[in-house]
ROSEDREN-971479 format. One record per residue (C-alpha): x, y, z. Coordinates in steps of 0.1 Angstrom, whole numbers, plus 2048, in hexadecimal, padded with zeros to 3 digits. Example, Ala and Ser with C-alpha at 12.3 -4.5 7.8 and 13.67 -1.06 7.14 Angstrom:
<pts>
87B7D384E8897F5847
</pts>
This chain:
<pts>
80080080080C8237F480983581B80685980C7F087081D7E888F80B7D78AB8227C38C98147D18DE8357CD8D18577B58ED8647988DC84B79F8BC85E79C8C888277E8DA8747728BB8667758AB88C7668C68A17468CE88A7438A38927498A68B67308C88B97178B58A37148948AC71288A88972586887C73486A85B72B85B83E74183C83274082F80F7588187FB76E8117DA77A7EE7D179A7FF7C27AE81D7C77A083C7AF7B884278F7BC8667967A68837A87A489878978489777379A89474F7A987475D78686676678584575577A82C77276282E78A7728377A778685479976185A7897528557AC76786D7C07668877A774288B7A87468937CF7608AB7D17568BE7AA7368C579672B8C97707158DF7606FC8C57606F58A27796E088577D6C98797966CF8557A66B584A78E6CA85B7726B387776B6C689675D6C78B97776D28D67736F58D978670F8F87856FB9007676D090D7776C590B7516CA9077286B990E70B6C28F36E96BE9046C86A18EF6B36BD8DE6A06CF8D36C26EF8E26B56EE8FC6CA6EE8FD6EF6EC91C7096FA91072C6F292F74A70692A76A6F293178B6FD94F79A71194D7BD72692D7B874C92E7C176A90E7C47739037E378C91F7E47769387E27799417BB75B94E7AB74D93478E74B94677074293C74976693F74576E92875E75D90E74D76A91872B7929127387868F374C77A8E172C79A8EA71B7AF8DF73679C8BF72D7A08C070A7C38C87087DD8B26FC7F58B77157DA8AF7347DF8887237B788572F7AA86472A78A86972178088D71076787E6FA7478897097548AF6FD75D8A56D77388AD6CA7428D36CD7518E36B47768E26AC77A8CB6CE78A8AD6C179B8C56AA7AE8D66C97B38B56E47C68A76C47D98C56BD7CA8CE6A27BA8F36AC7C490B6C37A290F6D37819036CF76D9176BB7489096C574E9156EA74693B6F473E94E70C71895D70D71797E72671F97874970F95675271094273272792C71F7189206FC7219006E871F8FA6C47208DA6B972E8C969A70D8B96936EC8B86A86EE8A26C66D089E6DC6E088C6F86FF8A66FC6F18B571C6F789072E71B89172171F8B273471489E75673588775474E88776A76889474D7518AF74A75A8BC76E7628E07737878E578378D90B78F7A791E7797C491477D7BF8F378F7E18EB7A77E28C97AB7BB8BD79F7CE8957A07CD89A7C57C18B77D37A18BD7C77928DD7C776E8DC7B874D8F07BD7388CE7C972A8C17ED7498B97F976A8C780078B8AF7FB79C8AA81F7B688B8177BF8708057D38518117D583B7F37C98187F57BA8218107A383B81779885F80B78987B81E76F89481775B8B182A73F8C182273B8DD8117268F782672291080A7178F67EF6FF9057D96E68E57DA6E98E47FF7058DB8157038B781E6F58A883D70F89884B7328A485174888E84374C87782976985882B76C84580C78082181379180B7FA7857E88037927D07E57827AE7F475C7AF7F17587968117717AF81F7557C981C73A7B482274D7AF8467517D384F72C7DE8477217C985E7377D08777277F387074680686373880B84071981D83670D8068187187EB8087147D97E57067B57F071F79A7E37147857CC71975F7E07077737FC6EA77D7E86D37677FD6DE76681F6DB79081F6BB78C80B6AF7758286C17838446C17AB83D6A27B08236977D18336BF7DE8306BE7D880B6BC7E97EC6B27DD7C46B37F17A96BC7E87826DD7F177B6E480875B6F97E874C7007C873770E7AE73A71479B71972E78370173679D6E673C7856CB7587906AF74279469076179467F77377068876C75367574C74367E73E75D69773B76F67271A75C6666FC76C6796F174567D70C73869270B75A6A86E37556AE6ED72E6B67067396D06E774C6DD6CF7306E06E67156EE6ED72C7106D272972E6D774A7376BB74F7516CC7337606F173E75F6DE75B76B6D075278B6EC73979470C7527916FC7707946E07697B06C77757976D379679C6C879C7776B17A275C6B178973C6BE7A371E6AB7A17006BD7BF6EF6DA7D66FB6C57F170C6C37F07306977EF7386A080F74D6A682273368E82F71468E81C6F46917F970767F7DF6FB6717C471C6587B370666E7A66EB6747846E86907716F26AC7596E169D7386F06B27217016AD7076EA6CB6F26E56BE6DF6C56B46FD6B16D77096B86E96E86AD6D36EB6896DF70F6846FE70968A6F96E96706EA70365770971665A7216FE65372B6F36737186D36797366C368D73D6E769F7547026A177270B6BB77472D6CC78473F6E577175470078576D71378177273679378375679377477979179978876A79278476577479373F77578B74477976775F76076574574777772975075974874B73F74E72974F72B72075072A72E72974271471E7306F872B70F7017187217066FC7316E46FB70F6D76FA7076E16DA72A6DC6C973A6F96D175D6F76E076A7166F678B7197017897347217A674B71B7AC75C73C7BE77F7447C17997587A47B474D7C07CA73E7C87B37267A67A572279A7C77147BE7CF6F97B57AA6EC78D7B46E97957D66DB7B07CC6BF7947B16B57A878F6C178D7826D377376A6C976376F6EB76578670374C7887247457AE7287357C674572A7E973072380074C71182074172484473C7068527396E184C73F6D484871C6CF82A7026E883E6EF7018317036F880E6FB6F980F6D870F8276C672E81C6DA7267F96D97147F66B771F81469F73E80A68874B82568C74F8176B27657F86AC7827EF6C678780C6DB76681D6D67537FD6EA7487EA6CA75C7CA6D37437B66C174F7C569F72D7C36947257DF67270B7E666470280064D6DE8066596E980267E6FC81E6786EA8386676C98336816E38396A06EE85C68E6CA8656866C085C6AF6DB86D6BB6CE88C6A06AD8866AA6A38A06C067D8946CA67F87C6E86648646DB6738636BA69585E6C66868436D86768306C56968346AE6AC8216CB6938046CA6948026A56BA8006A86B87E86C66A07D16B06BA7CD6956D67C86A46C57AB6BB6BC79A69C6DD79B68E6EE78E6B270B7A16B770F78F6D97057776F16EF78B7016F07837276DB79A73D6D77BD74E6E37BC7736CD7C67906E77D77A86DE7CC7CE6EB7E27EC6E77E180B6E48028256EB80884A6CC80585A6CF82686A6D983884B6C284E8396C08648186D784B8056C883D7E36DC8207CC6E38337AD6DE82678A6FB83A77D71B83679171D85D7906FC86179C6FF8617C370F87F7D77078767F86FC8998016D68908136E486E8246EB86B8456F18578646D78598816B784A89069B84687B
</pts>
């Protein structure tokens, strides 16, 4: 363990402990499995570092714990009929930790910072749909041209092409605003959100205060510890020794808490999917026939309730039933292991195929499901060889297309179907851009541009289940199911909700005390 405590200034922390003592009030603690990458919103590419930076920052825009988009550093803004054009007007009155004023510009330099080559960020997509964007974080440009200033309180964006969905990019954890110029942003945040950085000791714990001068309300409880527990029965363990605040229910535990604590629990469906992307692109996973075989010789509601305690919903498309332009009601591949054997006939294969399925043992109920995959598979003729790695090299092998297989866990950037099908489907999207599958289609294609154009919700809607429809047919993957994530909640904890978005809870109405 890397012992390094970093300390905003030690007069925050003995603040911290006597507003405790004079209160009465227990703080808040929460958990990460891992260490976060990096405190700084343009390094946000995992969900800790995503996590933490929601706490200590904001965005011009945020979502709810059911994902619904708010209105954040930003009180309102307008879209120009086109949605090409959008007008963003700060709320008067907010200021960073340290007391500087937020101001239009503010944001402007922020969003360059991100951009800009030299800030190596890992993830600036979210800002590419404006205007000379990409141009400038690839050195390109000097400055982006589709980002001005509009009087005192605004900030407008022009886009390269209409894009319904950009005010949800603008809630992302990238899209968090730093003060000008940020010191040392990696590990000394200094944000405008609910709470105020106090310390960091990596791999171990991190500190937060509230913030009394937030502008949503300062939180109810003082403090906010945040402990890296890597070992899921290590957490189970310590919240019920009481020395965490909630808890994600392991999975082998999933009935003995369900039995045991059912009025300390939480269900909700989880903005995710898990599924085989299957490479469209490798021998026989090419012919649409073997791919819909590999489909119907897997019991999936029964993989499902035997690895993953039925903690899931049966997918019959890509998009989560949370969110708009999901389809519950369409009909699933059948397990039906003799229809699979006479496709696979009809394709050629009638004495069966060999193929590899990728796997990492760093998800041990995924690597369970792959397991269980193989068997099934064998059944019908086809022979998997499980090709275990660590998830590092899991994903380069996925992403440069050597995969046959690979057992995947999409967790949403962003609350929309969007998110579900451009990176995962579009062409455009292969490798890197999520699309391990390498599935292309021409018509796929065009219909994801014209939803993501489209600027009417119900006929961007019923675009998404058009797109989900066609891609189903043409099975891209072995599609698994959605997970239902299961927490569980001190009993004397209130105003906490499980979010379906990781970015979605802030903790600032939850707090310890008799109810």
């Amino acid at each position: 363990m890397r012992a390094r405590c970093i300390l905003l200034h030690t007069a925050l922390v003995a603040a911290v402990a006597c507003s405790r003592a004079a209160a009465g009030r227990a703080g808040l603690v929460y958990y990460e499995s891992y260490d976060p990458r990096s405190l700084d919103p343009a390094l946000s590419t995992d969900v800790p570092t995503g996590e933490m930076v929601t706490l200590a920052y904001d965005r011009l825009t945020q979502f709810d714990p059911d994902g619904r988009l708010e209105p954040a550093l930003a009180d309102r803004w307008t879209a120009s009929r086109d949605g090409r054009r959008y007008v963003f007007h700060l709320r008067a009155g907010v200021k960073f930790h340290n007391g500087t004023p937020l101001t239009p510009a503010a944001v402007r330099v922020s969003f360059l910072r991100v951009l800009a080559p030299g800030t190596k960020g890992g993830r600036p997509w979210p800002l590419y749909p404006i205007a000379g964007a990409e141009a400038y974080a690839t050195g390109r440009a000097g400055d982006v041209t589709g980002m001005t200033l509009v009087g005192d309180s605004g900030l407008a964006f022009t886009l390269t092409e209409p894009l319904a969905i950009f005010p949800k990019f603008l809630a992302m954890p990238v899209a968090s605003v730093v003060p000008p110029p940020p010191a040392d942003p990696a590990e000394r945040p200094i944000g405008t959100g609910p709470w105020r950085f106090v310390a960091w000791q990596h791999d171990d714990a991190l500190t937060f205060a509230r913030n009394p001068d937030y502008w949503g309300g300062a939180p109810l409880t003082d403090t906010l510890i945040v402990r890296i527990i890597p070992e899921p029965l290590t957490r189970a363990a310590e919240f019920e020794a009481g020395r965490l605040s909630v808890i994600e229910v392991p999975f082998g535990e999933t009935a003995r808490w369900r039995a045991q604590h059912p009025h300390w629990l939480v269900e909700k469906p989880a903005l995710r999917a898990v599924y085989v992307a299957l490479n469209n692109r490798r021998g026989p996973l090419s012919d649409v026939r073997v791919r819909r075989a590999i489909n119907q010789a897997v019991n999936v509601p029964e993989i499902l309730a035997t690895v993953y305690g039925g903690r899931g919903i049966r997918a019959r498309g890509a998009i989560p039933p949370a969110l708009a332009g999901s389809d519950t009601t369409r009909p699933a591949y059948d397990y039906d292991p003799a229809a699979a054997r006479r496709l696979l006939a009809q394709a050629g294969y009638a004495t069966g195929i060999d193929l590899q399925l990728w796997r990492t043992a760093a998800n041990v109920e995924l690597s369970r499901a792959a397991q269980a995959i193989q068997s099934q598979l064998a059944g019908v003729g086809v022979r998997v060889e499980l090709v275990e790695r660590d998830a590092s090299s899991q994903r380069e092998a996925a992403r440069k297309g050597q995969a046959d297989m690979v057992i995947l866990d999409w967790w949403a950037d962003y609350p929309d179907a969007d998110n579900f099908l451009y990176p995962l489907f579009n062409s455009g999207s292969f490798g890197p851009g999520g699309n391990y599958a390498f599935y292309a289609d021409a018509v796929t294609d065009s219909l994801i541009l014209a939803a993501r154009r489209t600027v009417d919700e119900a006929a961007r809607t019923a675009l998404y289940r058009r797109i989900d429809d066609r891609v189903y047919a043409a099975a891209p993957w072995l599609y698994l199911w959605f997970p239902k994530d299961l927490w569980a909640h001190r009993p004397e904890l209130s105003g906490w909700d499980l979010p379906v978005i990781f970015n979605g809870q802030r903790w600032t109405h939850a707090r310890l005390g008799d109810r």
